[in-house]
N, C-alpha and C positions, 0 to 999 in steps of 0.2 A: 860445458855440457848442458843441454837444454832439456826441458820436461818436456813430460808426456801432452802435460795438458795444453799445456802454451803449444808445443808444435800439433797436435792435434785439429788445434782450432782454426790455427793458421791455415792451415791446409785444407781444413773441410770447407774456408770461407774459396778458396783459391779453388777447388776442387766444382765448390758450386758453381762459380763464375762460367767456369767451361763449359760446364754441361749445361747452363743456360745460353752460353754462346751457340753450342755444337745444337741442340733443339731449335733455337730459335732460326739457325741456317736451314736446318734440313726443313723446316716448317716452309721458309722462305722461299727455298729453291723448290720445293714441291709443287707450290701454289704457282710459279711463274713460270716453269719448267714442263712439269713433270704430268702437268694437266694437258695439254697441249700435243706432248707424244702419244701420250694415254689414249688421248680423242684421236689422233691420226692413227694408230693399232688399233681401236676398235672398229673404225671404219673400213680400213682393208682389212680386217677380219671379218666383219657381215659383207663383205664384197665378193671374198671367198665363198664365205656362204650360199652367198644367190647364185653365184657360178656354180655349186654344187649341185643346187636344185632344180637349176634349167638343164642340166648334165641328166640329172635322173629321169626327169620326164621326156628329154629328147630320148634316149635311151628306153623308155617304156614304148615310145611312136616307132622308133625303129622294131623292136623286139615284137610288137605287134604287127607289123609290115610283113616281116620276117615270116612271123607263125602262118599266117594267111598266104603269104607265098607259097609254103611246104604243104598249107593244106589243099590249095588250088591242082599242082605237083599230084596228090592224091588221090582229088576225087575231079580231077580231069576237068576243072572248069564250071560246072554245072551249075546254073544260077535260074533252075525252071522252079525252084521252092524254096522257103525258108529253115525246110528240114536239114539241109545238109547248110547252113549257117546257123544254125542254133551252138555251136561254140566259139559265135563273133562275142556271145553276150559278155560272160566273166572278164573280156579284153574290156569293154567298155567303162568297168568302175576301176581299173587298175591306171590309166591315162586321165591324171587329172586334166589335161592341156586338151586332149583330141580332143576335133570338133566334127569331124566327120572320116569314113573308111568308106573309100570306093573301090569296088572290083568289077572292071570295063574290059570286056573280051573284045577284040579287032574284030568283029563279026557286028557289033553295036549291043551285045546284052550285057546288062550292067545291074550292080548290087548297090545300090546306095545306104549305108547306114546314116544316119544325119539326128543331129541334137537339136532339139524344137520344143522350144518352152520348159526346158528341163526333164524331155522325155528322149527315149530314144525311137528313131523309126527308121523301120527297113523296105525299102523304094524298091523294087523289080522293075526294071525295063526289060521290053523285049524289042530289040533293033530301036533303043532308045525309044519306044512310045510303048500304048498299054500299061502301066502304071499299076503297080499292086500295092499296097499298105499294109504294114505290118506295123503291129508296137507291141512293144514288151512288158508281159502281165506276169507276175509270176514265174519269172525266171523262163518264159515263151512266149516267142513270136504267137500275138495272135493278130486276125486280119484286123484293120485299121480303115477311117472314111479314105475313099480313091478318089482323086481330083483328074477326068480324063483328058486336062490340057497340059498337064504336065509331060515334059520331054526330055529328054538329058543324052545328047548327042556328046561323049565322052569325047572323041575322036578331035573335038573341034576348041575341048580345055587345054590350057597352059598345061598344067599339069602332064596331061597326056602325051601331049605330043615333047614334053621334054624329057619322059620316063618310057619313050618307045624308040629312042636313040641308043639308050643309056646298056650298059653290057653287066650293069651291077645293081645291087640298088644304092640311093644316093639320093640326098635333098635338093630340092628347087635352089641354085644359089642367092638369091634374093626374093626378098617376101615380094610378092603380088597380089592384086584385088582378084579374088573369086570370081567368077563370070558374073557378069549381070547381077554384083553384087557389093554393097559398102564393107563387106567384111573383107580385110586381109591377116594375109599369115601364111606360112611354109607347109610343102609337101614333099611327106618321106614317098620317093616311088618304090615299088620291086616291081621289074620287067619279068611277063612270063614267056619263057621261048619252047618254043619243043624240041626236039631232038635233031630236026636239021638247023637249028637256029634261028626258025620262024619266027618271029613275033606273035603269040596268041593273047597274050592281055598285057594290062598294068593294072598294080594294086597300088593307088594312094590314100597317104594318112594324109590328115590337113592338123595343122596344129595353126590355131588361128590368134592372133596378135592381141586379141580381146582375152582370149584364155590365160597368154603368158602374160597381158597387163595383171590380170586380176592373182595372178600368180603370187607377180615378184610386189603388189601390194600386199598380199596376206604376209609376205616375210619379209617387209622392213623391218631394223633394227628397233627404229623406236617411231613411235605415234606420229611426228614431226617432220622426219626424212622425208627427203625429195629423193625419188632416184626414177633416171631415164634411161632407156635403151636406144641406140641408134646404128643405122647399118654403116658400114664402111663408107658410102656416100654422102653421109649426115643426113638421112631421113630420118624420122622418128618412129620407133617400131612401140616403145611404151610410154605415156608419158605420166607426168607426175601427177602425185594423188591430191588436186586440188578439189576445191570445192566447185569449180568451170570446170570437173571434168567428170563429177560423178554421174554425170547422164548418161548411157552408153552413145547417146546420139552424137554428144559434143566427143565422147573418143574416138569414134569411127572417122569421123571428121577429120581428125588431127594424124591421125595410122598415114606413116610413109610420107607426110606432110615435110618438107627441106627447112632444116635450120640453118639459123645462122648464126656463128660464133660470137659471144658479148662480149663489152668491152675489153677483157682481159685478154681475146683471143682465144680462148677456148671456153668447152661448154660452159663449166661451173667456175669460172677463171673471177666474175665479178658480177655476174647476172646474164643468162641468156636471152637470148633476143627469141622471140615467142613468133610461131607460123603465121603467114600473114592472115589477120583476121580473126585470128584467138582473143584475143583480148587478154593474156594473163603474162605472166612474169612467172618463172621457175623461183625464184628466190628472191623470200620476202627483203625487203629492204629493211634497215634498220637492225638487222638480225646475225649474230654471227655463228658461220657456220667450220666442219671440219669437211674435208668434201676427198673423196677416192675416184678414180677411174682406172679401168682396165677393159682389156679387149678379149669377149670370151671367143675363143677359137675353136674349140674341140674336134680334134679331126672329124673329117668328115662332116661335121653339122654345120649349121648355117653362121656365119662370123654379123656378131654385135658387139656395139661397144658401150659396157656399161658406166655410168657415173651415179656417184651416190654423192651426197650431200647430209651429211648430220645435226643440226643445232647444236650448238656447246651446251645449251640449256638444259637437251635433253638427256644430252651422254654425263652431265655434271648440273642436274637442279638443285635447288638452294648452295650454289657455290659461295653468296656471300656467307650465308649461313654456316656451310662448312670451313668459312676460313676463320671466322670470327670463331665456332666453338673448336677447330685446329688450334688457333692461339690460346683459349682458354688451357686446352687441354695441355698445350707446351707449359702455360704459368704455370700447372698442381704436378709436373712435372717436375718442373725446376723449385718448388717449392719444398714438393716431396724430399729432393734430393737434398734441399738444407735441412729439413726435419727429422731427416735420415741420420747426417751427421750430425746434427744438436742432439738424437737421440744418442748415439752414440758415443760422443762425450758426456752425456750421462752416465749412461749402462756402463764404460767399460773406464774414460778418463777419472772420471773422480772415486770410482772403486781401485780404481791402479794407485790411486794418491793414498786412499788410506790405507793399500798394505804396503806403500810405501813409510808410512807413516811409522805402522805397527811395526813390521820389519826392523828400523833404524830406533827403534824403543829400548831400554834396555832388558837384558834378558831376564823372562820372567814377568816383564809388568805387561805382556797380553793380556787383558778382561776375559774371561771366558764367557761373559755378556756380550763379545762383542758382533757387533752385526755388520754386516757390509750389503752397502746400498744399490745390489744388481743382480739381474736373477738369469747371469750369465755363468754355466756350470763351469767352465774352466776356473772362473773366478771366485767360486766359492769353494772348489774345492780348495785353491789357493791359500786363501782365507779360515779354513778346514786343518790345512796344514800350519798355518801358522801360530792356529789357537793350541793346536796337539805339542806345538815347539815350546808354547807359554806355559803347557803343565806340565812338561817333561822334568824343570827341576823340581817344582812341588810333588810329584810321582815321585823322582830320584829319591827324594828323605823316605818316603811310605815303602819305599823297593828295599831300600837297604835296610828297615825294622823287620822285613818280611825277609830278609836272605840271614837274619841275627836268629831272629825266630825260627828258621828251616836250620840254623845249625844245631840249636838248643834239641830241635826236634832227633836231628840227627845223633847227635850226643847222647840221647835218653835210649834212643834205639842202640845205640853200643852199648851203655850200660843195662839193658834191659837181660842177655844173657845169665850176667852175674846176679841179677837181682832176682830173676827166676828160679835161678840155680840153690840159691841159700831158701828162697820159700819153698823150694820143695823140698829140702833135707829138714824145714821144720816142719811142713807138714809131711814127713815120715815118722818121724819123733811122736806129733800128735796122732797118727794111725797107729804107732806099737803103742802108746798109751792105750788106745783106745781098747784093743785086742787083750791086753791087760787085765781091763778092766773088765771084757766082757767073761775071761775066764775066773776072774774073782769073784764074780758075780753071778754065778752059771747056777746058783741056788736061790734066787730073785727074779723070776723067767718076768716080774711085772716092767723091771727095768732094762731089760736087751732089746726092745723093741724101741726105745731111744736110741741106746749106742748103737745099734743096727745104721739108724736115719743120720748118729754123725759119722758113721765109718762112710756112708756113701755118700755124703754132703764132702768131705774131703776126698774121696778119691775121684769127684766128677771134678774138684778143683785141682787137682793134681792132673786131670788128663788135659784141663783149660791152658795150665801154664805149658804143659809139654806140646801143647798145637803151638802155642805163642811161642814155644822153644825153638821148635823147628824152624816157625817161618821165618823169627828171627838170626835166624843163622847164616853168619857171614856166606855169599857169594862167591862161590868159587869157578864162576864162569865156565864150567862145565857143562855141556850138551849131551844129551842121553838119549835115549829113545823111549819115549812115553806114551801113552795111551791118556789123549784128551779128557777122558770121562770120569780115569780115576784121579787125576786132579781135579776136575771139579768137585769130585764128590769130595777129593779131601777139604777142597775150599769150601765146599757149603756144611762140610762135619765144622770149622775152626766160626763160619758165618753165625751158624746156629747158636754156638756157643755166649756171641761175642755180640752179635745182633738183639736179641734178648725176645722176647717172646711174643710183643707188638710185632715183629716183622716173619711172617710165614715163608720158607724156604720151600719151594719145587722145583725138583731136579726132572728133565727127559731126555735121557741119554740115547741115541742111536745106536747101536748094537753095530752096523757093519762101519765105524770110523778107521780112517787107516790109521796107521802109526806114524807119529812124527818125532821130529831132532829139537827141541831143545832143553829147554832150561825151566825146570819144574817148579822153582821156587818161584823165578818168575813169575809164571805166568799165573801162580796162585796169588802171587804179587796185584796181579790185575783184576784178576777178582775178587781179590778182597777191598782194593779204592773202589771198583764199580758195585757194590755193595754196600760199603759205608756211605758213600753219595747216596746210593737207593735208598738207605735209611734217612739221610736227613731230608730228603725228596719226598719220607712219608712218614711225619712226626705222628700223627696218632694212625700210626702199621699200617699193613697193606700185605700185598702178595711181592715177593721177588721170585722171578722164573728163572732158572739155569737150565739152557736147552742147547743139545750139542745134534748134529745133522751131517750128511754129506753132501758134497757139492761137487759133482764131477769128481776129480780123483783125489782133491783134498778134504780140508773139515771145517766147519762152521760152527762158532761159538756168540749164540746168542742171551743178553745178558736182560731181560727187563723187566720196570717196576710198573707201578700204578699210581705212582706220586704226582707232581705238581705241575709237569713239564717245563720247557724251556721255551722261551721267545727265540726269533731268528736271529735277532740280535745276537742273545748270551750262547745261540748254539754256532756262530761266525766266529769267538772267541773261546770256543770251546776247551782247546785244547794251547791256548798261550799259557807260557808260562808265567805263577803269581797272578792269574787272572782267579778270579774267586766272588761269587755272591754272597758267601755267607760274610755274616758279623767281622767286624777288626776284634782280629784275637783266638777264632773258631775255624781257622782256615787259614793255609799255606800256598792256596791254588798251583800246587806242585803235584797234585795225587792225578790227575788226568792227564797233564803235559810227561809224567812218568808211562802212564799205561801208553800212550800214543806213540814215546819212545821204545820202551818193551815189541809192543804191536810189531814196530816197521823193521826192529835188531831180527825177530823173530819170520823175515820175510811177510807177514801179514796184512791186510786193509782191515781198516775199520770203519764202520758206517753210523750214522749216528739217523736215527728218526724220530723226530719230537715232536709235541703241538702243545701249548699251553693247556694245564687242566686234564691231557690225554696221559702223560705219563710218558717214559723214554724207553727205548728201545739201540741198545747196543749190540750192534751184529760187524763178530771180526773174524776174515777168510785169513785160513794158513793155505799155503802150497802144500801139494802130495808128502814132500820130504825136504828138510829142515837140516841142511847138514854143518858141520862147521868150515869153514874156508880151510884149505890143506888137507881135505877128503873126511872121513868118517870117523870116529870115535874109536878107540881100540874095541875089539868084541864086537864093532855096531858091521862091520863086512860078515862076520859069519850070519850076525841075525838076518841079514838082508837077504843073502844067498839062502839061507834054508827058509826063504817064507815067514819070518818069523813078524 
């Protein structure tokens, strides 16, 4: 059979091992694993991303196409003022990407809205020449300087003539350069027709390549990223955010510019090979990166294909530093974990040994000193129990002096009838003396006012012995029907007597108590221990109250002093039997474990409220009616039936 402690220890050493093996794997596998996927999902996650957000702003070029077609539809074309275009403006901040909105009637009159220096301006042609200026002040077109060599013969753009074919509206399929111009980038058309299917205008948005550069630069993932846009062809529609590219000159340059695949074979495969004459390299050397491609499509809108490139540096900085304080953090782990069980063969093995110990002791030699060294409750209550097992036989001798003494007690209470009985036949003897004398003496008036004082000095003793008569009178387990209040009154007439003149008796009896079933001696029985307690509870006197009440449809009998009160402790043991504070010799601790028994024969609770210093307070509830088992008392069915 093996111990606690020995296998304990065994185990906690075996126990650590693992879990320093199992930490130091996952620590392991994290670092060479787990970083690597990590980087490859956050990449096609910001890949998503930008897909989303070229998704949103194509969708604002479109949805403004759109609005300007229905409102053309409306007011029939008219482009002789800027009054019936003053709700081009709120379109204009909602399209981060637009670069310009044209609306070109087949006739040559055309609307130019166009972005110039971070303003907007609105062109009027009329048959492409005349030239009016507009810029917006204040939420309105106001006139603007007019340059009168400017022309803009709509008929003769890309744009136009591929959105005067078209039966819907629909983007440019491939970006193209602007007329007479280094800016490229895509146009959403809407074709406007009339009712025989004429062609009367087109309306194009320009979304220029310069916008969605600057775009998908504000939403890199992190500071570092390289990410490039290119058309199904492999030209370049955005390219990456180097230091050779922050001129707009050098990106206009490189827009639609054909790549060539590096050495891997594809774009970010090992390093791309850079448009002729760039001078730069997509991806630094020396540097390792995590890199995504995907092909944005979205119906209808213009297909690129994006690739992103990450730094591991960026998506994971001070990575040595996270492995080294990884490791640390693994060793106060597995450290933890032995100091766990070293605690624990403290706390719980070497307390297990000494009620081991105690335990196999022989009976009785428990210390009631003793301590046990862990301040784990299961184990001291343990320990609690053990020490209560080591006084049980030193108790057992003080139990059985105390059950000698409860029968002495007993015994005196039997003979106390007879002993009564013979003092009162003497004092009858000494009362016809007395009466005697007082007739012999009926011519001495100076001396009858003595005998007066002992004729009632004995008969107040003779009414003492006859309370003590009654209560002492054997039990004959009879049940009656009583009225609560004149037993207490009886009990505090035999208290008065008996209690002595340090203790004040008050009685307040309630008038409407119902009538209850039992046992009258009893329950004077219980008022006389909770009384004799109340006296020793208040050695130089006090008040005792006897208060009776009702409670719903039965009756409440409350019993209290003003004396010393109880701790929570001695009111936990209240009612054990041979439980007792007073003195060895002064007490039988049977007179409460008696009433509590009484109480519960008689259907009742009793409640007990105490506070050190406050005084006690005994309150016991009977049921409505108190009958005996096998129905009612003889005589007690008429009382019941006539209201009684």
């Amino acid at each position: 059979m093996s111990r606690l402690k020995s296998m304990l220890l065994w185990k906690s050493i075996l126990l650590t091992a693992l879990c320093g093996l199992a930490i130091f794997g996952l620590w392991w596998w994290g670092l060479v694993h787990s970083v690597e996927s990590q980087g490859q999902a956050r990449a096609e996650g910001s890949l998503v991303q930008i897909q989303q957000i070229i998704t949103r702003e194509f969708l604002r070029a479109e949805e403004t196409g759109t609005a300007f077609g229905l409102w053309w539809a409306r007011e029939e074309g008219r482009l002789d003022g800027p009054e019936g275009l003053q709700s081009v403006i709120p379109f204009l901040e909602k399209g981060a990407i637009i670069t310009n909105l044209i609306l070109s009637r087949e006739d040559g009159d055309s609307a130019c809205v166009v972005r110039k220096e971070g303003t907007w301006n609105l062109v009027l042609f009329k048959g492409g020449r005349n030239p009016r200026r507009y810029l917006v002040q204040g939420g309105r077109w106001v006139p603007g300087p007019i340059d009168e060599r400017e022309v803009y013969e709509a008929r003769e753009r890309h744009w136009y003539r591929f959105g005067s074919v078209q039966t819907a509206p629909a983007w440019t399929p491939e970006a193209y350069r602007y007329y007479t111009s280094a800016v490229a980038g895509f146009t959403f058309t809407v074709p406007i027709r009339n009712a025989r299917g004429s062609l009367v205008g087109v309306i194009g948005v320009d979304v220029s390549l310069e916008e969605l550069t600057h775009l998908i630069w504000e939403n890199r993932p992190t500071p570092g990223s390289r990410m490039i846009a290119t058309d199904p062809v492999g030209r370049l529609l955005v390219p990456p955010r180097l230091p050779g590219l922050l001129d707009q000159g050098a990106r206009l340059q490189n827009h639609l510019a054909s790549l060539a695949p590096g050495p891997g074979g594809d774009l970010l495969g090992g390093g791309v090979a850079a448009p002729p004459g760039a001078g730069f390299a997509f991806l630094d050397a020396g540097k390792s990166y995590v890199s995504a491609s995907g092909t944005y499509a979205s119906k209808g809108e213009p297909r690129m294909n994006l690739h992103m490139a990450i730094p591991k540096e960026d998506l994971f900085p001070g990575q040595r530093r996270f492995a080294v304080f990884t490791f640390l953090l693994a060793l106060a782990a597995v450290l933890g974990v032995a100091w766990t069980m070293l605690d624990l063969h403290n706390r719980l093995a070497r307390p297990m040994s000494q009620l081991a110990d105690s335990a196999s002791a022989p009976a009785g030699a428990v210390a009631e000193s003793t301590e046990f060294d862990s301040d784990i409750w299961e184990l001291q209550r343990v320990g609690e129990k053990l020490r209560l097992a080591g006084r049980a036989d030193r108790e057992r001798e003080r139990l059985l002096h105390q059950v000698e003494h409860s029968q002495r007690v007993d015994s005196v209470g039997m003979l106390a009838p007879g002993i009564v009985h013979d003092v009162n036949n003497q004092l009858t003897m000494v009362l016809g003396q007395i009466t005697i004398c007082q007739t012999l003496l009926e011519d001495h008036p100076e001396l009858q006012p003595h005998l007066h004082a002992a004729e009632g000095a004995t008969i107040k003793c003779a009414e003492v012995l006859r309370a003590l008569m009654d209560y002492s009178r054997p039990d004959l387990g009879r049940r009656e029907q009583l009225s609560l209040n004149v037993v207490v009154e009886e009990a505090a007439s035999l208290l008065r007597r008996v209690l002595g003149r340090s203790i004040r008796i008050e009685t307040e009896l309630a008038p409407d108590l119902p009538l209850l079933f039992g046992e009258p001696v009893k329950l004077q029985q219980v008022l006389v221990n909770l009384g004799l307690n109340a006296r020793d509870a208040m050695p130089d006197g006090g008040l005792l109250r006897l208060r009776t009440c009702r409670v719903g449809s039965g009756a409440c009998l409350e019993v209290e002093d003003g004396g010393c009160g109880m701790s929570d402790e001695v009111k936990q043991r209240l009612f054990e039997p041979f439980f007792t504070t007073k003195e060895p010799g002064k007490g039988t601790g049977l007179g409460l474990s008696m009433v509590a028994n009484i109480v519960a024969a008689h259907g009742g609770q009793i409640q007990v409220e105490t506070e050190p210093g406050t005084g006690t307070l005994f309150r016991i509830q009977f049921p409505p009616s108190l009958r005996k088992r096998g129905g009612l008392a003889p005589g007690m069915a008429d009382l019941e039936s006539t209201g009684a």
